[in-house]
C-alpha positions as CSV (number, residue, x, y, z in Angstrom):
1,X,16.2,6.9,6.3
2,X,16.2,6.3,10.5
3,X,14.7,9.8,10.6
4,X,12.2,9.9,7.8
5,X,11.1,6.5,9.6
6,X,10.9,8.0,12.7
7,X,8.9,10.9,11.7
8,X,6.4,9.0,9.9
9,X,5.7,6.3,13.1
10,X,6.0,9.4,15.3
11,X,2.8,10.7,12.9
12,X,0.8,7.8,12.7
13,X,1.0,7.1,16.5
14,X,-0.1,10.6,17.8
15,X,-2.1,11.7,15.3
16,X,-6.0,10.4,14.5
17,X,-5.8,11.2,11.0
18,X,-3.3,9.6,8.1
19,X,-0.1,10.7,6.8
20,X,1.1,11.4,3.3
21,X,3.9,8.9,2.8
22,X,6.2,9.0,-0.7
23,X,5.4,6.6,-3.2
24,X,9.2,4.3,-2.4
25,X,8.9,5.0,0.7
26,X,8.3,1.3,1.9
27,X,10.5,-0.1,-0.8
28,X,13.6,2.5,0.7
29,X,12.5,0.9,4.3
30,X,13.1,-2.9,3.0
31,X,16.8,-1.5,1.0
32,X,17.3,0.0,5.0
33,X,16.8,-3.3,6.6
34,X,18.6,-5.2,4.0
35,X,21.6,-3.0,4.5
36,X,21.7,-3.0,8.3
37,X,20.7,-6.9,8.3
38,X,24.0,-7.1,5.6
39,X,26.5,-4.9,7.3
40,X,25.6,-6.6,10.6
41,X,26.3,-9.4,9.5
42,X,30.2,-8.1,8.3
43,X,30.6,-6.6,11.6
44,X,32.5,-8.4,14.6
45,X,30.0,-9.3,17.2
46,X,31.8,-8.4,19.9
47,X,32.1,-4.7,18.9
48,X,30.1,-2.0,20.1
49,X,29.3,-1.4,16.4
50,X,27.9,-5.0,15.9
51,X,25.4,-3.9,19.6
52,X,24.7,-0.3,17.7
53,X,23.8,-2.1,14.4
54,X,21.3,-4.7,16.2
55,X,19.8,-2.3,18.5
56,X,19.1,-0.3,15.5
57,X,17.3,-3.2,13.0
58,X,15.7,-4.2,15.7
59,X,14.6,0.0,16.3
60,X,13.5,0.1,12.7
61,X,11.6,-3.8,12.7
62,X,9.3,-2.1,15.9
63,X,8.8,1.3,14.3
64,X,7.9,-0.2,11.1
65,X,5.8,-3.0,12.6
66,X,3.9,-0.3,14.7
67,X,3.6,2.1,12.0
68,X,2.1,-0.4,9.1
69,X,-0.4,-1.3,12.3
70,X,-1.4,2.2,12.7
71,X,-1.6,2.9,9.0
72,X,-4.2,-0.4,9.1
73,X,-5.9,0.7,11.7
74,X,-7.1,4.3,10.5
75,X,-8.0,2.6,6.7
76,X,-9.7,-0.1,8.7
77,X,-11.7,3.0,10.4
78,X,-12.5,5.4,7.7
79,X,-14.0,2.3,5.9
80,X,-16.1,0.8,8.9
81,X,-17.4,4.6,9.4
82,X,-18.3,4.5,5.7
83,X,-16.0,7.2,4.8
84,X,-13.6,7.2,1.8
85,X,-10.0,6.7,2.5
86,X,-7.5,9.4,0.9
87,X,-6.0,7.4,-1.6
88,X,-3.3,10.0,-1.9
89,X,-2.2,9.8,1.4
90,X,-1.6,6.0,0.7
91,X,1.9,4.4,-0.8
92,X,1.5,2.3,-4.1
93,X,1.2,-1.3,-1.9
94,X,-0.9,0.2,1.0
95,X,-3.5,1.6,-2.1
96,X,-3.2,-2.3,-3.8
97,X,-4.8,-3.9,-0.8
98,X,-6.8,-0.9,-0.3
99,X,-8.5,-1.5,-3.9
100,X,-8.6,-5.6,-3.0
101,X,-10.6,-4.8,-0.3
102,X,-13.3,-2.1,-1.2
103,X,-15.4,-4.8,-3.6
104,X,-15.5,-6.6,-1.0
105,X,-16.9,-4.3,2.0
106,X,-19.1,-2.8,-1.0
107,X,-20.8,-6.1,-1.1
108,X,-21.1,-6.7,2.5
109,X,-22.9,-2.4,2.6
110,X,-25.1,-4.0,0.6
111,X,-26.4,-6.9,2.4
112,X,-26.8,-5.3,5.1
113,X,-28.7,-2.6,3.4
114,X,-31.0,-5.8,1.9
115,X,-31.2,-7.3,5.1
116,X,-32.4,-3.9,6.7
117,X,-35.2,-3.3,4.3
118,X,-36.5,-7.3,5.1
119,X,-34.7,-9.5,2.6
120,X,-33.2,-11.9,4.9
121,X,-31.6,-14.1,1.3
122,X,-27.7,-14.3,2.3
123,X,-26.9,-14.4,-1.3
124,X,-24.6,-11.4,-2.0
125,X,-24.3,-10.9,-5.7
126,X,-20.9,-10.5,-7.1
127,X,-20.6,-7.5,-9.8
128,X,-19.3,-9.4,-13.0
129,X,-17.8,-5.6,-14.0
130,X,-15.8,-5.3,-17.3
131,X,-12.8,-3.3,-15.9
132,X,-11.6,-0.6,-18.8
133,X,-8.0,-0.9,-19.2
134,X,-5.3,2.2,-19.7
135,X,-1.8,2.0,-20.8
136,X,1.1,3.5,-18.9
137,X,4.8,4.1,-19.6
138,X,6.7,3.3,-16.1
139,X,8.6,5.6,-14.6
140,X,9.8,4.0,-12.1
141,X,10.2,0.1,-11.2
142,X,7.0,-1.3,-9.9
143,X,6.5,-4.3,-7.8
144,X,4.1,-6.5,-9.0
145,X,0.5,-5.3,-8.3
146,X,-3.0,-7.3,-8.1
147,X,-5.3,-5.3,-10.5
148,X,-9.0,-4.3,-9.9
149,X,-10.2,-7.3,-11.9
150,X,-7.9,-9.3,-8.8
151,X,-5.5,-10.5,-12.1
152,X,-1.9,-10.2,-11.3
153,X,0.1,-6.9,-13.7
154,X,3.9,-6.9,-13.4
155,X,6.4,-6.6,-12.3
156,X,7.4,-3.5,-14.3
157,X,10.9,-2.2,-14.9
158,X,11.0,2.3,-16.2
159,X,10.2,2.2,-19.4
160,X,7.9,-0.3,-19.5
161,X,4.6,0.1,-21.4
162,X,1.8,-2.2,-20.2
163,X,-2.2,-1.9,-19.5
164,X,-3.7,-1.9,-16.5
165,X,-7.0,-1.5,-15.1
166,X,-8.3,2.1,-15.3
167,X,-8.8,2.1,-10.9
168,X,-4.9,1.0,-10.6
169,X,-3.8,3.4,-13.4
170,X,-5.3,6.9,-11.8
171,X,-3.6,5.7,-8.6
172,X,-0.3,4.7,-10.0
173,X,-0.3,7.8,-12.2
174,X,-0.9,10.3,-8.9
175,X,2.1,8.3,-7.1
176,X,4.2,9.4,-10.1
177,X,5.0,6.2,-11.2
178,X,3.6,5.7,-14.4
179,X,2.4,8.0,-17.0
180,X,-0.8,7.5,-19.4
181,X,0.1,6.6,-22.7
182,X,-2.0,8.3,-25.6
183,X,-2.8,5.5,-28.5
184,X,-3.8,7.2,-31.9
């Protein structure tokens, strides 16, 4: 996992534009750090394996740190330039907040648009959208997710069946975690 790590903060540091990341990856860099945290923790400090272990979490805590900045940053970019962010390129969490926030800059396009064409009213209308819902059979364990409609969906376990809001269910079926179930 120290190398996969490495190669994606390597990425995101010298490169302008953002990588494609698998779907667990963040969930196999939290079992990482609970491992190292847990065999640190066995390990006799004065050993050069107990240094090794702690120079290492503490390796993995930067790169991660400076990699989920990175990541920020160029989604923060693409969406103050107005462009759309590649949802494919982003893990299951990262496209979450992702959908949280798009409403929201949305609304704040437009004002700015209604302000530029001389209506100076600071009221920005919030869209009262009916979000279509889609069912999906888990294939993998999902943590839980805030939905389009900002409602809160799982936890799901594989093999769960649950509806979600069509926008989540496109991306969590690309990230191969879910598959659309057909209702006759």
């Amino acid at each position: 996992m120290y190398d996969e790590l490495y190669a994606a903060w390597r990425w995101e540091i010298e490169y302008a534009e953002l990588s494609s990341l698998p779907s667990d990856f963040y969930a196999r860099v939290a079992d990482y750090l609970k491992k190292l945290k847990e065999e640190n923790q066995l390990v006799d400090k004065k050993t050069v394996r107990a240094t090794l272990l702690e120079h290492e979490q503490a390796n993995v805590q930067r790169m991660v740190r400076e990699l989920l900045q990175a990541r920020y940053r160029k989604i923060v970019k693409r969406m103050v330039d107005g462009k759309k962010v590649p949802v494919e390129f982003l893990v299951a969490e990262e496209a979450q907040l992702y959908n949280g926030v798009v409403p929201s800059t949305d609304a704040y396009d437009r004002f700015m648009q209604g302000l530029l064409l001389g209506q100076a009213s600071l009221k920005v209308e919030v869209e009262t959208a009916v979000h279509k819902r889609v069912t999906l059979r888990f294939l993998k364990a999902v943590p839980s997710i805030i939905g389009a409609d900002m409602k809160s969906y799982g936890p799901f376990m594989v093999e769960d069946v649950a509806s979600v809001p069509v926008e989540n269910a496109k991306i969590l079926v690309k990230q191969g975690l879910a598959k659309q179930v057909e209702l006759s």
